[in-house]
C-alpha positions in Angstrom: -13.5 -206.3 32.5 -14.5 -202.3 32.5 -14.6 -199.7 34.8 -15.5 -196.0 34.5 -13.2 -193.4 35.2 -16.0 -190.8 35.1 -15.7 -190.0 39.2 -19.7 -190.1 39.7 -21.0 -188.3 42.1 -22.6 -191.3 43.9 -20.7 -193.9 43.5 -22.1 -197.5 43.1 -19.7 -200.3 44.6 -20.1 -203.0 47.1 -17.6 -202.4 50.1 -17.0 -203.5 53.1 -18.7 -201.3 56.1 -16.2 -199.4 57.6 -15.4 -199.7 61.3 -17.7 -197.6 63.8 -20.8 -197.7 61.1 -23.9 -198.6 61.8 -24.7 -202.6 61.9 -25.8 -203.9 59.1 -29.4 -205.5 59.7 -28.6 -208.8 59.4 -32.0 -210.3 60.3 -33.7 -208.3 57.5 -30.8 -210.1 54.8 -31.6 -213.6 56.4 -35.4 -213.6 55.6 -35.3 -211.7 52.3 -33.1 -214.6 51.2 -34.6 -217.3 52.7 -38.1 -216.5 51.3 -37.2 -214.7 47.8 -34.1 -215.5 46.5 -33.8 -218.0 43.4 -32.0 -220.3 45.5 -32.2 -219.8 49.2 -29.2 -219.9 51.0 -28.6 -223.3 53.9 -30.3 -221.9 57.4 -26.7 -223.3 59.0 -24.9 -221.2 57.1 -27.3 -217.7 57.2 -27.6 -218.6 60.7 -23.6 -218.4 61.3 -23.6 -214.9 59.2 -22.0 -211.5 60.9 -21.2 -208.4 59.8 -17.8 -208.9 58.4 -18.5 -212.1 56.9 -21.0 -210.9 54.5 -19.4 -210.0 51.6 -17.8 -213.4 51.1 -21.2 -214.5 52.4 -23.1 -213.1 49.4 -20.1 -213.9 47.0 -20.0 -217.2 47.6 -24.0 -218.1 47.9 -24.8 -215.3 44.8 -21.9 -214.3 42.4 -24.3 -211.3 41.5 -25.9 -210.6 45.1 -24.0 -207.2 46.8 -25.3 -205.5 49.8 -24.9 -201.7 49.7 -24.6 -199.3 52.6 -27.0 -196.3 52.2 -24.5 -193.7 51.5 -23.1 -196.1 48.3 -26.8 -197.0 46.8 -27.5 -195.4 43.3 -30.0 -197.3 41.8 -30.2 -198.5 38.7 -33.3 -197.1 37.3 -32.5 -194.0 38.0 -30.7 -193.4 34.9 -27.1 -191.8 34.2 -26.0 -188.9 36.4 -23.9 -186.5 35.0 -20.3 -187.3 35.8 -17.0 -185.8 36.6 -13.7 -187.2 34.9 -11.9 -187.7 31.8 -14.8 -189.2 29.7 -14.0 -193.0 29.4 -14.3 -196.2 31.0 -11.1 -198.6 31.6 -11.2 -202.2 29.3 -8.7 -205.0 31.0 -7.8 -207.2 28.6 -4.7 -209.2 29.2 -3.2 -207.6 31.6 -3.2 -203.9 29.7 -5.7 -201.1 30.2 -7.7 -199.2 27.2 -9.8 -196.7 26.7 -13.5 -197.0 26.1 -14.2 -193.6 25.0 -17.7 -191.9 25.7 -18.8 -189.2 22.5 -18.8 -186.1 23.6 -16.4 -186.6 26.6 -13.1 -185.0 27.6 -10.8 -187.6 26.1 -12.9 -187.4 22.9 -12.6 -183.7 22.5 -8.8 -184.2 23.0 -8.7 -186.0 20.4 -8.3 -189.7 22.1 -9.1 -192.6 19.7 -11.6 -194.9 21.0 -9.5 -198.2 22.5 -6.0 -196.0 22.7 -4.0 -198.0 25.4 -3.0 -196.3 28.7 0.5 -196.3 29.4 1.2 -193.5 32.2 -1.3 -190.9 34.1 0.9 -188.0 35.1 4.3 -189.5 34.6 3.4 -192.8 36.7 3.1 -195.7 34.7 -0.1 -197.9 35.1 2.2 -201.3 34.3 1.1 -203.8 37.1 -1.5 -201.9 38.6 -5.1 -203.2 39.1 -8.1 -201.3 37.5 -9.0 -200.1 40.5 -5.7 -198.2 41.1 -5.7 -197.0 37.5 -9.3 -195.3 38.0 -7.6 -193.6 41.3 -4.9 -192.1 39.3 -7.8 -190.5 36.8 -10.3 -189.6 39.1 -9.9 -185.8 40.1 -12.0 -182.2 40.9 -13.3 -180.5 38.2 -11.1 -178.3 35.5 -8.4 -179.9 36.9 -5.6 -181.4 34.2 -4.4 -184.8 33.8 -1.1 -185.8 31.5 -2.1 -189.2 29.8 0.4 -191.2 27.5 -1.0 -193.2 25.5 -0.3 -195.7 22.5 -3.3 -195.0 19.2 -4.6 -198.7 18.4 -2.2 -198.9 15.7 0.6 -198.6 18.0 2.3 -195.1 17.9 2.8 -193.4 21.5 1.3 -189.8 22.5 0.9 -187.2 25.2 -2.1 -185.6 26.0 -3.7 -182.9 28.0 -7.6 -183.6 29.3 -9.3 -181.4 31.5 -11.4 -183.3 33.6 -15.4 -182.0 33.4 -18.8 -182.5 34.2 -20.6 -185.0 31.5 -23.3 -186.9 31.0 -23.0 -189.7 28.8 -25.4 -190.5 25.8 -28.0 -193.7 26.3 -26.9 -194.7 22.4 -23.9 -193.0 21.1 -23.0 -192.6 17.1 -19.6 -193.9 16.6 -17.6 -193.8 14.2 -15.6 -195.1 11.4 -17.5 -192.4 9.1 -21.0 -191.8 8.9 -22.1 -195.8 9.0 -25.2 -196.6 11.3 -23.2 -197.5 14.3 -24.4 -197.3 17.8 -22.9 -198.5 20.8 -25.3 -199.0 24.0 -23.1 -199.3 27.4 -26.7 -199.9 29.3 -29.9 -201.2 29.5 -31.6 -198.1 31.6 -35.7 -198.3 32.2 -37.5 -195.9 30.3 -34.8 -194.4 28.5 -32.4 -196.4 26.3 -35.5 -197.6 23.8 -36.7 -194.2 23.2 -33.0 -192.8 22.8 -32.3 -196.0 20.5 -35.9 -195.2 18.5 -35.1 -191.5 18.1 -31.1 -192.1 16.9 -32.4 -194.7 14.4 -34.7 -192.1 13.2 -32.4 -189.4 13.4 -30.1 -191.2 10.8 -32.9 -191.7 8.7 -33.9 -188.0 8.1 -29.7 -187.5 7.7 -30.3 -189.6 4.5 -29.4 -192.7 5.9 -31.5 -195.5 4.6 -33.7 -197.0 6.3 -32.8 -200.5 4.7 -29.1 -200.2 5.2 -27.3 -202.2 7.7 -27.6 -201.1 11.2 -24.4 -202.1 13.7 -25.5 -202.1 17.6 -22.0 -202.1 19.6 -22.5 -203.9 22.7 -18.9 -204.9 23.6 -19.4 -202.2 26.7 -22.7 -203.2 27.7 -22.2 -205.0 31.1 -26.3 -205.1 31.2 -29.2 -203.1 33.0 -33.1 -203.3 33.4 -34.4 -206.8 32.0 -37.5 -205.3 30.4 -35.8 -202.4 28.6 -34.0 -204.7 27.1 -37.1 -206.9 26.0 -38.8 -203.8 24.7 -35.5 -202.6 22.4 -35.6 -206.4 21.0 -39.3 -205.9 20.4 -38.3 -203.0 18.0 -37.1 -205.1 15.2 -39.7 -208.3 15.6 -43.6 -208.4 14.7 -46.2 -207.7 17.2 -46.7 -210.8 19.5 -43.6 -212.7 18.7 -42.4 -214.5 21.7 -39.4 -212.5 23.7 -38.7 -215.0 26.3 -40.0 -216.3 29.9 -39.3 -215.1 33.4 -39.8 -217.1 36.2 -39.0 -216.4 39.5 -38.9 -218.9 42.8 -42.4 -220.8 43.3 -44.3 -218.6 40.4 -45.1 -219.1 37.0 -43.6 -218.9 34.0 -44.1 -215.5 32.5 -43.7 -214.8 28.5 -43.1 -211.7 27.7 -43.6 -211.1 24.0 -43.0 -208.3 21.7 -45.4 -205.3 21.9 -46.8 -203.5 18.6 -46.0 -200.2 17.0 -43.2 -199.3 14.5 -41.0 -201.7 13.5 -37.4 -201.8 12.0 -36.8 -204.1 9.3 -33.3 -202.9 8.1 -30.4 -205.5 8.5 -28.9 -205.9 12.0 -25.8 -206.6 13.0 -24.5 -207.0 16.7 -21.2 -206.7 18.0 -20.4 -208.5 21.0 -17.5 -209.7 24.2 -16.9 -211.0 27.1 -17.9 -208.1 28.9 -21.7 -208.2 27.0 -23.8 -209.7 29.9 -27.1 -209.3 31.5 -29.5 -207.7 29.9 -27.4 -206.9 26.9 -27.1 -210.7 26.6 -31.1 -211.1 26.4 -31.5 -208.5 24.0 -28.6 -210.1 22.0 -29.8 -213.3 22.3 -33.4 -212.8 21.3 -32.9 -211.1 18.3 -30.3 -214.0 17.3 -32.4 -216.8 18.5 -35.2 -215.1 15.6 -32.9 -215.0 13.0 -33.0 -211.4 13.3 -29.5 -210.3 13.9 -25.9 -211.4 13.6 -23.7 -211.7 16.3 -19.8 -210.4 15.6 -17.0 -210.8 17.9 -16.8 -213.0 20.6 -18.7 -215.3 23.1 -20.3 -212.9 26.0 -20.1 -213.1 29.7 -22.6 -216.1 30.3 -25.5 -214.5 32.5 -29.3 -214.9 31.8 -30.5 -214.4 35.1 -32.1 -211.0 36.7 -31.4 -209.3 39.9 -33.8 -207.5 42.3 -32.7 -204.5 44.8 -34.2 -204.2 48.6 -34.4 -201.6 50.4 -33.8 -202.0 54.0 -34.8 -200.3 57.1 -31.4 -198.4 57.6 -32.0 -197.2 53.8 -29.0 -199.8 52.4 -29.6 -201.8 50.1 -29.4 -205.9 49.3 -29.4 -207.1 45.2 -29.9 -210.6 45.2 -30.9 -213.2 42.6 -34.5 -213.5 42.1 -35.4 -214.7 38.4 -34.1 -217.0 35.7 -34.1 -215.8 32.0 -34.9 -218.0 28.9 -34.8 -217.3 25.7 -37.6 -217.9 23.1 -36.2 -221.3 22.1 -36.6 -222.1 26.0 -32.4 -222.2 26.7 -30.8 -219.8 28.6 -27.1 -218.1 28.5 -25.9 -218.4 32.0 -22.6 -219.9 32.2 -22.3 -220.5 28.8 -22.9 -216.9 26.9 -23.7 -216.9 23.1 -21.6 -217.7 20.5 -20.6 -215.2 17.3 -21.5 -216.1 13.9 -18.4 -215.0 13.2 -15.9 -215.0 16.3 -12.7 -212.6 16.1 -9.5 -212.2 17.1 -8.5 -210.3 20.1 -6.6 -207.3 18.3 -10.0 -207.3 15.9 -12.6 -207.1 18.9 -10.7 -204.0 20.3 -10.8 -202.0 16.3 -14.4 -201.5 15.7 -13.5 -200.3 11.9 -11.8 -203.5 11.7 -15.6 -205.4 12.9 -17.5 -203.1 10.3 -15.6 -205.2 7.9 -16.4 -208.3 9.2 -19.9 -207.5 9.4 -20.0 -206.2 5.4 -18.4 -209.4 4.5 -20.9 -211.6 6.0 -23.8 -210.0 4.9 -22.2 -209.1 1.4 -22.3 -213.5 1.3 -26.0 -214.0 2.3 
């Protein structure tokens, strides 16, 4: 699980409508569901729906379906915003809270290692608190200070200072260990994250990194994004007309959607991959597999092949339901089950991404 602790300035979560707001327009959710979701919902139970209901509603008929009031709604095409916080996202993993760091960020120019462990935020310990209450403690105005302690990933404790700031994060960030090829993607954004992924590639290339070395993709972060986006960056690295996978949505065809031409990358790829690696990132992981084209490090991913649609509706919220199953070329998909590593790893491992440049160097030092 991940969260951001960058306080956007819209923020994008499903709650429940507060008391005195306007009604949700419950008719307009009934039909959209019953004539373009994936799997349409029983009449009995759409026609027993109310307003408070919903949310469990949706839950229960569409693990990924969320209704957003108008004031909540940023949509996900429109790209990254630029933030204010202390730079990172929050990673839950068994029961303790991490640091994702974002390049460029407050907590990196404080000198934060990538994965450090929270311990306290101002003097109060985060121990038993949900992420949630954790990203309340961070979130804060601008040029304001926050105390973090902290433990590095090899264990030792420290205080720290951040300033919390306006940012905007990178579509592909260069992260370390050293100057290797490694790029981590946190999303799948439309019309951006190829071109940024194209131009960072090529950017290591005139650095004097060759071409033919090994490039490492970190996905670990990437919780997904726009479906074609990630088709297109997968198309980067196969020959023109190579089948991507098939689309099809309720009562329509099957649509393949196959690689486009243009420049090609031919360099070794490696992918590093968890359980929070879904959606889109998934598909683009999964392709690229599928063709022999990359290997997978780390461990199995979230288990969702399966593509969302946002309406707008006449009070300007918005409904993201279902509307589209997702194979992959060899006709399988990944919903419920995820993909599987070529080499899987231990927890401590997926969290030290020096530690999974090893793996990845030992794998393809034995092909």
């Amino acid at each position: 699980m991940r969260i951001a602790v960058l306080w956007m300035v819209a923020v994008m979560m499903a709650l429940p409508v507060p008391a005195g707001a306007q009604s949700v327009p419950l008719e307009e959710i009934r039909r959209i569901l019953l004539s373009d979701a994936l799997v349409p919902p029983a009449h009995a139970a759409l026609e027993t729906l109310d307003e408070a209901g919903l949310p469990a509603f949706l839950e229960q008929f569409d693990p990924y379906a969320r209704y957003f009031p108008a004031r909540e709604y940023q949509s996900p095409m429109s790209g990254r915003e630029a933030w204010i916080g202390i730079g990172a996202e929050l990673v839950v993993r068994d029961g303790e809270i991490y640091l994702s760091v974002y390049r460029g960020g407050a907590a990196d120019m404080a000198g934060i290692p990538d994965r450090s462990r929270l311990l306290e935020v101002d003097g109060q310990s985060v121990a038993g608190r949900d992420a949630q209450a954790v990203a309340s403690l961070l979130r804060g105005a601008e040029d304001t200070v926050v105390r973090l302690t902290l433990a590095r990933p090899g264990g030792e404790s420290f205080d720290v200072r951040v300033v919390r700031e306006a940012f905007k994060p990178l579509d592909v960030e260069p992260v370390p260990p050293g100057d290797r090829q490694v790029l981590r993607i946190r999303e799948f954004v439309a019309g951006m994250t190829r071109p940024a992924l194209q131009a960072t590639i090529d950017f290591l290339a005139r650095k004097g990194a060759a071409r033919g070395g090994v490039l490492i993709i970190d996905l670990r972060d990437a919780t997904g994004g726009d479906l074609y986006e990630a088709f297109d960056m997968a198309g980067m690295f196969l020959s023109a007309d190579t089948l991507l996978g098939t689309i099809q949505g309720r009562g329509e065809e099957i649509r393949e959607v196959r690689a486009s031409s243009g420049e090609k990358y031919l360099m070794p790829l490696a992918l590093i991959v968890g359980p929070d690696t879904a959606s889109s990132a998934e598909i683009f992981a999964g392709v690229l597999h599928q063709h022999g084209r990359a290997t997978l490090v780390g461990q199995r991913t979230y288990g969702k092949c399966s593509s969302q649609t946002d309406a707008r509706l006449s009070d300007g919220s918005v409904l993201r339901y279902t509307n589209s199953d997702v194979l992959l070329p060899g006709g399988g998909s990944c919903s419920g089950a995820g993909l599987v590593p070529d080499r899987e790893v231990l927890d401590a491992e997926l969290m030290d991404l020096a530690s999974l440049v090893r793996v990845v160097d030992s794998i393809l030092a034995g092909k």
